[in-house]
C-alpha positions in Angstrom: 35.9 143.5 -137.0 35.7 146.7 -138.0 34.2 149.3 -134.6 33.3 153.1 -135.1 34.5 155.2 -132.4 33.4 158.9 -132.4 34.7 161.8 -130.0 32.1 163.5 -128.7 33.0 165.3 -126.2 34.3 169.0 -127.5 32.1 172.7 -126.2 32.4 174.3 -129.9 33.3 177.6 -128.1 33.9 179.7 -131.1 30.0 178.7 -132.5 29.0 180.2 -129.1 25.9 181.7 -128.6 24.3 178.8 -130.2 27.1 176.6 -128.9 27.0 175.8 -125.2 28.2 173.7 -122.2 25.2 171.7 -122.2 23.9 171.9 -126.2 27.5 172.5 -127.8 28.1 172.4 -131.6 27.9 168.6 -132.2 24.5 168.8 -130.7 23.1 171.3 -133.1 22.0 171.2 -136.5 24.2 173.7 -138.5 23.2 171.7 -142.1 20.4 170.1 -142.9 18.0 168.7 -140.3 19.7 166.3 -138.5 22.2 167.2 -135.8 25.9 167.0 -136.4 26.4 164.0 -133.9 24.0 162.3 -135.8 24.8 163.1 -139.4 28.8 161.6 -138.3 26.2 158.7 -137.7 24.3 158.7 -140.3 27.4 158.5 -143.2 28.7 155.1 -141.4 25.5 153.4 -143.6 25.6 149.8 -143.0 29.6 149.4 -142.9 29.5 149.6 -138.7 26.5 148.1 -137.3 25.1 149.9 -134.0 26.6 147.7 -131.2 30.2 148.1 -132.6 29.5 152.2 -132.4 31.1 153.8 -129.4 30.8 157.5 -128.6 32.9 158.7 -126.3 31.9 162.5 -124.6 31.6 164.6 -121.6 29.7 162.5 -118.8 27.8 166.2 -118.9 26.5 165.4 -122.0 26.1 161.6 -121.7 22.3 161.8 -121.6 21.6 164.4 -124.5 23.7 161.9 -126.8 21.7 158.9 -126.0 18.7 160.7 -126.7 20.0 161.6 -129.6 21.0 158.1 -130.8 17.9 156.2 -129.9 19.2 152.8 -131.7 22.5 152.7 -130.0 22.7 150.5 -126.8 23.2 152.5 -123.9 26.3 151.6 -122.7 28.2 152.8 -125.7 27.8 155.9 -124.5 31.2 156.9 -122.8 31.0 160.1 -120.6 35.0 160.8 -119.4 35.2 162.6 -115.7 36.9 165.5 -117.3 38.5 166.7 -120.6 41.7 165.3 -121.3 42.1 166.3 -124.9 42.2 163.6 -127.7 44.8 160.5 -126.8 43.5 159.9 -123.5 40.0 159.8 -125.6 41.4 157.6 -128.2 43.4 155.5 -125.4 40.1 155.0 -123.5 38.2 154.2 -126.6 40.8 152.0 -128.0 40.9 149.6 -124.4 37.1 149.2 -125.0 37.8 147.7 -128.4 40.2 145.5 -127.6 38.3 144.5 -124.5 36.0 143.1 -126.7 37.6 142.7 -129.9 41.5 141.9 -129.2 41.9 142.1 -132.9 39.2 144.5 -133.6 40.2 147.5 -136.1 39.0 151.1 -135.4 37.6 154.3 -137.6 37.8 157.3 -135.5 36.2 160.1 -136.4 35.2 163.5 -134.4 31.6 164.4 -134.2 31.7 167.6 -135.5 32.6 167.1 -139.4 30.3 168.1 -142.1 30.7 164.8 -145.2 27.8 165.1 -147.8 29.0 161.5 -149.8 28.2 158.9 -147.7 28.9 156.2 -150.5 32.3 157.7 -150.7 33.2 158.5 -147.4 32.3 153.9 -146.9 34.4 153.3 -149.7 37.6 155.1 -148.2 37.1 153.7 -145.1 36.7 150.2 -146.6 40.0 151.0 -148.6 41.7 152.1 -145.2 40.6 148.8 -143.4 42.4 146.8 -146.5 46.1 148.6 -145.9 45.6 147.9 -142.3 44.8 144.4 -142.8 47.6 144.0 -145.1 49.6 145.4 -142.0 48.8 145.7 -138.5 50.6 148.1 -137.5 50.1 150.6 -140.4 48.3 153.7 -138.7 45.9 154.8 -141.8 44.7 158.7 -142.0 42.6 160.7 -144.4 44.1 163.8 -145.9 41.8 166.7 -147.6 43.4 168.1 -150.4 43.9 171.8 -149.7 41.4 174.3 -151.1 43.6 177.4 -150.1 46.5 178.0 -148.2 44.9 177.7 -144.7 46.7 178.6 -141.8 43.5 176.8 -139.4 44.7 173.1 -140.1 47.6 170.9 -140.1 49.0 169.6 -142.7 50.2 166.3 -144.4 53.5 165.6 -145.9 53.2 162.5 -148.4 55.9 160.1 -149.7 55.8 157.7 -151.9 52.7 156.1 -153.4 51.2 153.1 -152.3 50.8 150.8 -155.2 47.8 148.5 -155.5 45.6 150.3 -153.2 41.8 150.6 -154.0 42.6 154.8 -153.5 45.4 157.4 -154.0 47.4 156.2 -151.0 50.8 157.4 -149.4 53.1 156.8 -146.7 53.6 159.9 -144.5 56.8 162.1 -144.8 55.8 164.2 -141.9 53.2 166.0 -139.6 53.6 169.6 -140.5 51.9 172.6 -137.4 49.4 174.9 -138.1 51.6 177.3 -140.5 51.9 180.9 -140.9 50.0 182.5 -144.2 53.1 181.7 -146.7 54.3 178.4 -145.4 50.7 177.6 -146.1 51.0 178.7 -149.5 54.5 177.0 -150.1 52.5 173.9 -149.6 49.5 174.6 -151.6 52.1 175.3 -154.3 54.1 171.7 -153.9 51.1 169.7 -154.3 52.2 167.3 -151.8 50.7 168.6 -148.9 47.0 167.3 -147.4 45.0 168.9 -144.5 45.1 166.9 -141.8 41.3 165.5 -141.2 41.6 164.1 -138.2 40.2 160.9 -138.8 42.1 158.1 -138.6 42.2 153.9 -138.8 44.4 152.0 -136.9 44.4 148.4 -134.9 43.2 149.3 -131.3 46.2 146.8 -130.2 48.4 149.4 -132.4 47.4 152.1 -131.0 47.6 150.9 -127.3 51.1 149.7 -128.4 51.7 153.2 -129.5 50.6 155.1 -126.3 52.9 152.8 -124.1 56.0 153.5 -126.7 55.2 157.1 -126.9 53.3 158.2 -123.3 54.2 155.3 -121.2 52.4 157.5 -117.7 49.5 157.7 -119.6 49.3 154.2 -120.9 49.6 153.1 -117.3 46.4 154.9 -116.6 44.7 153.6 -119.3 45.8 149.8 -118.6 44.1 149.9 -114.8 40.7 151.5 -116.6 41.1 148.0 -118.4 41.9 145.9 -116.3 38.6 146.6 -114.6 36.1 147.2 -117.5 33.1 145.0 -116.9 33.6 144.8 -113.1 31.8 147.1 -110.3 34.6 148.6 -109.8 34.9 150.2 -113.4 33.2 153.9 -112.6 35.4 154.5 -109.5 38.4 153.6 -111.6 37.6 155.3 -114.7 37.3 158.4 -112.5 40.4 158.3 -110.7 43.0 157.5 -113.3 41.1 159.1 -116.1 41.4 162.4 -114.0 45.1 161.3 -113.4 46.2 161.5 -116.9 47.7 164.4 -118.1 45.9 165.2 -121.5 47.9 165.8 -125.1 46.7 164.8 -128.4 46.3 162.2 -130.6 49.0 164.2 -132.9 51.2 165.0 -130.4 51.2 161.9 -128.2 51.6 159.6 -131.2 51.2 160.4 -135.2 54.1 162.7 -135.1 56.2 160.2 -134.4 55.0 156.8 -135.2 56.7 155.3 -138.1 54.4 153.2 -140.4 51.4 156.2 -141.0 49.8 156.1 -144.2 47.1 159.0 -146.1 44.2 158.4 -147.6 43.8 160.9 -150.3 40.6 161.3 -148.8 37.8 161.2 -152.5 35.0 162.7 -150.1 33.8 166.3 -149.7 34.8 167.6 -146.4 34.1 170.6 -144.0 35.3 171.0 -140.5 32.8 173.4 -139.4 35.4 175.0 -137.1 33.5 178.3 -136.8 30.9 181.1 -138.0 31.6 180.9 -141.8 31.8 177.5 -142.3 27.9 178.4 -143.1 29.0 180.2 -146.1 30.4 176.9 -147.2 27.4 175.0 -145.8 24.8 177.2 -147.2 24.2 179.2 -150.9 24.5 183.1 -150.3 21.8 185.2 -151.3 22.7 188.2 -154.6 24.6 190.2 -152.0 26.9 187.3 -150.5 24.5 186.6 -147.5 24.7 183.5 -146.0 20.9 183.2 -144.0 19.9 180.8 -141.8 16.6 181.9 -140.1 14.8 184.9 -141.0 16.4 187.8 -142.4 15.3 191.3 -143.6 18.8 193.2 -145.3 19.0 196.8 -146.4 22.6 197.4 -148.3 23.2 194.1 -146.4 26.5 192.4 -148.2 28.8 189.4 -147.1 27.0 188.7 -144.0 26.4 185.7 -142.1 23.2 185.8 -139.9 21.6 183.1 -137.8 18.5 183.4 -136.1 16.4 181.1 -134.0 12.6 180.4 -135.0 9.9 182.9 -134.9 13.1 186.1 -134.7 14.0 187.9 -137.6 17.2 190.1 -137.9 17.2 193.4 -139.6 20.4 194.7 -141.2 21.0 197.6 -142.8 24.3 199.0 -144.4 26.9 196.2 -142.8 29.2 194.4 -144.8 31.3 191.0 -143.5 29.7 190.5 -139.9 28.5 187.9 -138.2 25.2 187.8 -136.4 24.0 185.4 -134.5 20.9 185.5 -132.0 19.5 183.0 -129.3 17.0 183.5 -126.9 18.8 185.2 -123.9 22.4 186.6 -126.3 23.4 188.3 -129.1 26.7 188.2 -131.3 27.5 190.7 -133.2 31.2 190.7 -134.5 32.9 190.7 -138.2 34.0 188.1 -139.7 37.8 188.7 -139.8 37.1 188.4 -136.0 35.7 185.2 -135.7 38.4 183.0 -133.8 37.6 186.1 -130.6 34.7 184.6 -130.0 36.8 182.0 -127.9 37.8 185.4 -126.0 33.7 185.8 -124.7 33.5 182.6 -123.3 36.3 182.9 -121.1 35.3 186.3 -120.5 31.8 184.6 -119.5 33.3 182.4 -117.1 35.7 184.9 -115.4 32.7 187.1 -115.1 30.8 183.9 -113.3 27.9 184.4 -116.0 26.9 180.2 -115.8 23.5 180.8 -118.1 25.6 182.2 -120.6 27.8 179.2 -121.3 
């Protein structure tokens, strides 16, 4: 069967001050009405039904996502003791499958992605499913075709074509690192080159396989959190060996070397909302390249993102390429060329011991 796991878990630092420890970017509504969490959701339609949904977060935030996914039962909401990046996540998530599903396939998919086609976005994933059924141990990802030579993602090396699959599929030549400005534009140029989504669709058996190949301490972990899933033991355990683990990702831990990984030319509109001026993308600019959400009042206002909270407008007059964002107790002020600083406040936050700012 086919199981939807989400990762939840993430503080969305560089969307701070709307972003915090306790309401953090998957938890807001940055298109549309409905909040990030539950647009990922929302696209899955009728392909995974609500018990075979698992989101796995920060136990902080274990009660905000429950009551923002009413219909799903309880306990598939996973709150982890600490952050541990994304393959302990994915190892965690992956021993809960099999736990119930030894055979069980999963879609993994971070909460935080902005996919407007839902028809689509079912059909890939039903085309991924296929290759993987056709062959276990295939490890199935989704690559965006670039838009511009971004130096923000990672990138996808294809190989050869994958013939009689129901999408443009490839097997995987190689991971490829965030690049510098013209490696980025050496593989815009090739054409062979995919950003790296981040989603991905493997067997959890695989992918357990995988983590004991690749990270054999942390698979050892992740085994005695199995062993006692569904005892009264489990919390106590999860705790201790969880915290144990010493985090990597996904990418690291496993994709860049496993040998069987296959790409999804993914046929869906994608948007990783990674900071500020994904709203640009998100949202049509006004005559002078203003990208509003709230209210606004601009004098010689151009390029400018602003977001305001209800019942607050923001006057601008003479800027060009900022950023401004207000909440009710902060301000951010900052151009855009700037953005990836904002990181830099939130640290200096903490450092500063300023807890009702984070």
């Amino acid at each position: 069967m086919l199981h939807a796991v989400v990762m939840a878990g993430g503080s969305g630092t560089r969307f701070w001050p709307a972003s915090r420890k306790l309401v953090p970017k998957q938890l807001l509504s940055l298109s549309g009405d409905r909040t990030m969490l539950q647009s990922t959701i929302d696209r899955l339609g009728d392909l995974v039904p609500a018990e075979r949904q698992l989101i796995v977060t920060n136990r902080i935030l274990s009660d905000a996502v429950r009551q923002q996914l009413p219909d799903l039962p309880s306990q598939n909401v996973v709150g982890e003791p600490c952050k541990r990046d994304t393959a302990p996540c994915v190892g965690l998530a992956a021993a809960m499958v099999a736990h119930v599903d030894p055979e069980g396939t999963m879609v993994v998919m971070p909460s935080d992605h902005v996919i407007t086609d839902h028809e689509k976005f079912q059909q890939a994933i039903a085309a991924g499913s296929e290759l993987i059924d056709q062959d276990p141990t295939r490890i199935v990802t989704f690559g965006i075709p670039p838009s511009y030579p971004s130096e923000s993602f990672g990138y996808i090396q294809r190989a050869a074509e994958i013939k009689g699959a129901d999408v443009p599929a490839f097997q995987v030549e190689k991971f490829r690192e965030k690049p510098d400005r013209a490696t980025a534009e050496e593989y815009v140029a090739a054409g062979t080159y995919y950003w790296n989504s981040g989603i991905f669709l493997w067997r959890a058996a695989t992918i357990l396989d995988a983590l004991e190949s690749n990270v054999p301490k942390m698979h050892s972990h992740l085994a005695k959190i199995a062993e006692a899933m569904g005892s009264d033991s489990f919390e106590t355990t999860l705790e201790k060996e969880f915290t144990a683990i010493e985090g990597t990702s996904i990418d690291y831990a496993v994709m860049e070397n496993y040998p069987n990984v296959v790409t999804i030319e993914a046929p869906f509109p994608w948007d990783d909302v990674g900071s500020w001026q994904a709203l640009s993308r998100l949202h049509q600019a006004d005559n002078q390249g203003n990208t509003v959400v709230g209210s606004h009042l601009g004098i010689d206002t151009r390029g400018t993102i602003i977001h305001a909270q209800p019942g607050h407008t923001i006057v601008t007059i003479d800027i060009d390429d900022l950023i401004v964002v207000q909440t009710a107790d902060a301000t951010l002020v900052a151009p855009k060329h700037a953005e990836e600083r904002v990181r830099e406040v939130v640290k200096e936050l903490e450092a500063r011991n300023l807890i009702d700012l984070l």
